[in-house]
PALUM-765467 format. One line per field, with one value per atom (N, C-alpha, C): residue number from 1; atom name; z, y, x. Coordinates in steps of 0.05 Angstrom, whole numbers. Layout:
! residues N
n <- (NUM|...)
atom <- (CA|...)
pz <- (Z|...)
py <- (Y|...)
px <- (X|...)
END
This chain:
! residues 84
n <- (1|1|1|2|2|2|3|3|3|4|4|4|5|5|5|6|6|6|7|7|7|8|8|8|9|9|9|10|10|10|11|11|11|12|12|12|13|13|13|14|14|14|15|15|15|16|16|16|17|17|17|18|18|18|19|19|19|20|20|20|21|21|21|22|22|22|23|23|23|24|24|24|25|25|25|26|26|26|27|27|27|28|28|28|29|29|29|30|30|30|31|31|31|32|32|32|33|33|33|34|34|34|35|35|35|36|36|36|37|37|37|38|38|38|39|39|39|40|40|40|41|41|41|42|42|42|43|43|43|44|44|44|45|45|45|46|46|46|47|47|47|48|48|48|49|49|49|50|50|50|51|51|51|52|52|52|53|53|53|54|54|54|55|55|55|56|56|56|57|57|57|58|58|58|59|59|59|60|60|60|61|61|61|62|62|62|63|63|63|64|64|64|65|65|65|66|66|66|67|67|67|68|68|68|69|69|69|70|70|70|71|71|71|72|72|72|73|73|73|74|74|74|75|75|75|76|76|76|77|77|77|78|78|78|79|79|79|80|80|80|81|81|81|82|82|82|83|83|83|84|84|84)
atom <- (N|CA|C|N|CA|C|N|CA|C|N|CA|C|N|CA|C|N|CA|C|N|CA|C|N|CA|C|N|CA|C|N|CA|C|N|CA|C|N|CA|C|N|CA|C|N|CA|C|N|CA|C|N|CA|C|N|CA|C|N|CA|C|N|CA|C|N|CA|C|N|CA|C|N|CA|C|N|CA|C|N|CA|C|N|CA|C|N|CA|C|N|CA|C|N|CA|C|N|CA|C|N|CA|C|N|CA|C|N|CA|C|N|CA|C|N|CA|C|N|CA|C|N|CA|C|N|CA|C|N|CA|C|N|CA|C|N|CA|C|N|CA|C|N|CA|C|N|CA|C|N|CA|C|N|CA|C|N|CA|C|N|CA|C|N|CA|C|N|CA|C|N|CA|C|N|CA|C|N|CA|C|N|CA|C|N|CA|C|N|CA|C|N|CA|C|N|CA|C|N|CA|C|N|CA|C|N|CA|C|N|CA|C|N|CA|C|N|CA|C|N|CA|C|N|CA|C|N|CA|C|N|CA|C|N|CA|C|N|CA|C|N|CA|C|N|CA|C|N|CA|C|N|CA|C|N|CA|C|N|CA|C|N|CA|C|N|CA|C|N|CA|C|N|CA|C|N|CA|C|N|CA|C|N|CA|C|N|CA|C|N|CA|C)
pz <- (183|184|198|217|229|219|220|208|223|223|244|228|235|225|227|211|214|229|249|269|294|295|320|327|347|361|357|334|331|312|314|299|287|255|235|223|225|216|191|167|140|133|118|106|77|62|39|23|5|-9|-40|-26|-47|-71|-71|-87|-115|-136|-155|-184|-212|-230|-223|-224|-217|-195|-168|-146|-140|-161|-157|-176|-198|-208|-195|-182|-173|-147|-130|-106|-118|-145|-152|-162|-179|-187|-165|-141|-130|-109|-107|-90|-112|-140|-151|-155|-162|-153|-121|-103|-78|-75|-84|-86|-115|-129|-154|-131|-119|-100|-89|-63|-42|-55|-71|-77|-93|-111|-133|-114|-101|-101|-68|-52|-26|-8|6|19|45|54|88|92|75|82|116|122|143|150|166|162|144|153|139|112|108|69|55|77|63|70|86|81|59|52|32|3|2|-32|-31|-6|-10|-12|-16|-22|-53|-55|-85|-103|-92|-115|-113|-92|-105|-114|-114|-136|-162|-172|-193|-208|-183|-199|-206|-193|-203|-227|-230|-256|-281|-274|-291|-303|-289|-289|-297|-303|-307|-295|-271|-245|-228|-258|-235|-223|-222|-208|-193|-173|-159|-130|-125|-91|-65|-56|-37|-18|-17|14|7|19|13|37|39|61|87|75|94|121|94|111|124|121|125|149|159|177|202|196|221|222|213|222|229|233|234|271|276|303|317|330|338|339)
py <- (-95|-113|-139|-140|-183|-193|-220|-244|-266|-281|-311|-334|-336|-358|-391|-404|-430|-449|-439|-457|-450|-430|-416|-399|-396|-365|-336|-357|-336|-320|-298|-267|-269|-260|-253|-227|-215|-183|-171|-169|-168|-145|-133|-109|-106|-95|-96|-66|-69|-48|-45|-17|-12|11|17|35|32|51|49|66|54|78|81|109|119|110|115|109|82|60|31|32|43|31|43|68|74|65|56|28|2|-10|-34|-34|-19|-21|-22|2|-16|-31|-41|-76|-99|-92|-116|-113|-88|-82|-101|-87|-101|-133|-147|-177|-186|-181|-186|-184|-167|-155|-184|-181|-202|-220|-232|-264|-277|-253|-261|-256|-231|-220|-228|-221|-223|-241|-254|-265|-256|-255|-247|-222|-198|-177|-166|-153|-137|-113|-101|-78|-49|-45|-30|-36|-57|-64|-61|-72|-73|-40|-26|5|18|15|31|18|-9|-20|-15|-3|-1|33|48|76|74|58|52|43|13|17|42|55|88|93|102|117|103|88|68|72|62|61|80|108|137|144|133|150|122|100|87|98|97|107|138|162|182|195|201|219|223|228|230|256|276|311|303|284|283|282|301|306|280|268|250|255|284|304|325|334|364|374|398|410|410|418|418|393|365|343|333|341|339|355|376|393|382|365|348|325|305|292|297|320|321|324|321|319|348|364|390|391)
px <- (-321|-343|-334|-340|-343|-361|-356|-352|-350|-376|-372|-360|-332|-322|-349|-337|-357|-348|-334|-319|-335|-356|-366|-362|-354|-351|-329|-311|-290|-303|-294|-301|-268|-273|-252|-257|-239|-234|-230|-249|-252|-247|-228|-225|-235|-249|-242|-245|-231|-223|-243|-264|-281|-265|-246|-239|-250|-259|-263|-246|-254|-231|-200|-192|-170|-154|-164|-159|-150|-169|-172|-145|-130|-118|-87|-91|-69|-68|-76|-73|-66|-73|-61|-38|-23|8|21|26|45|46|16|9|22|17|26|60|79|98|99|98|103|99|89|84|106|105|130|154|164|183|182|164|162|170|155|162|174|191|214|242|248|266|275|260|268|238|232|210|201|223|226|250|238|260|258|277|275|259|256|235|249|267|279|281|294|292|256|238|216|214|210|197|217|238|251|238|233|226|196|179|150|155|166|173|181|202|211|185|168|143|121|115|107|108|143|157|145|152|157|128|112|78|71|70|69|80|105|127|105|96|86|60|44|23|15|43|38|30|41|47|64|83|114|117|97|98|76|71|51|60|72|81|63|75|64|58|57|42|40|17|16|25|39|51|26|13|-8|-20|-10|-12|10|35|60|60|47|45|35|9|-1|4|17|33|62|72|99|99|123|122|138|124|134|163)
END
């Protein structure tokens, strides 16, 4: 959705996230995981440190939340993103 800033002509690029229930609560643990992270522990990690601790709160939020047998791909999707 755009969005006319009140400055005029600039256009601002609004995402928002309708998730509801389930979905809504297993997208918030590990956003709030990931921000506890960010702003206690490290601020300005590297890319590499941040993609390994945004795999780690996954992990983490799943085993919290009671879905630690919840495979993070199905072969199937693993199949078309994989690269020949």
């Amino acid at each position: 959705m755009l969005e006319l800033d009140s400055g005029g002509g600039h256009q601002a690029s609004i995402r928002r996230n309708i998730t509801t229930g389930l979905e809504r609560s297993i997208l918030a643990r590990p956003r709030d995981l990931m921000w506890d992270w960010t702003i206690f522990v490290n601020l300005f990690p590297d890319p590499i440190t941040r993609t390994e601790e945004v795999r780690t709160c996954w992990s983490e939020a799943r085993t919290q939340l009671g879905f630690p047998d919840i495979a993070d791909a199905t072969p199937a999707s693993n199949e078309q993103v994989s690269y020949p």
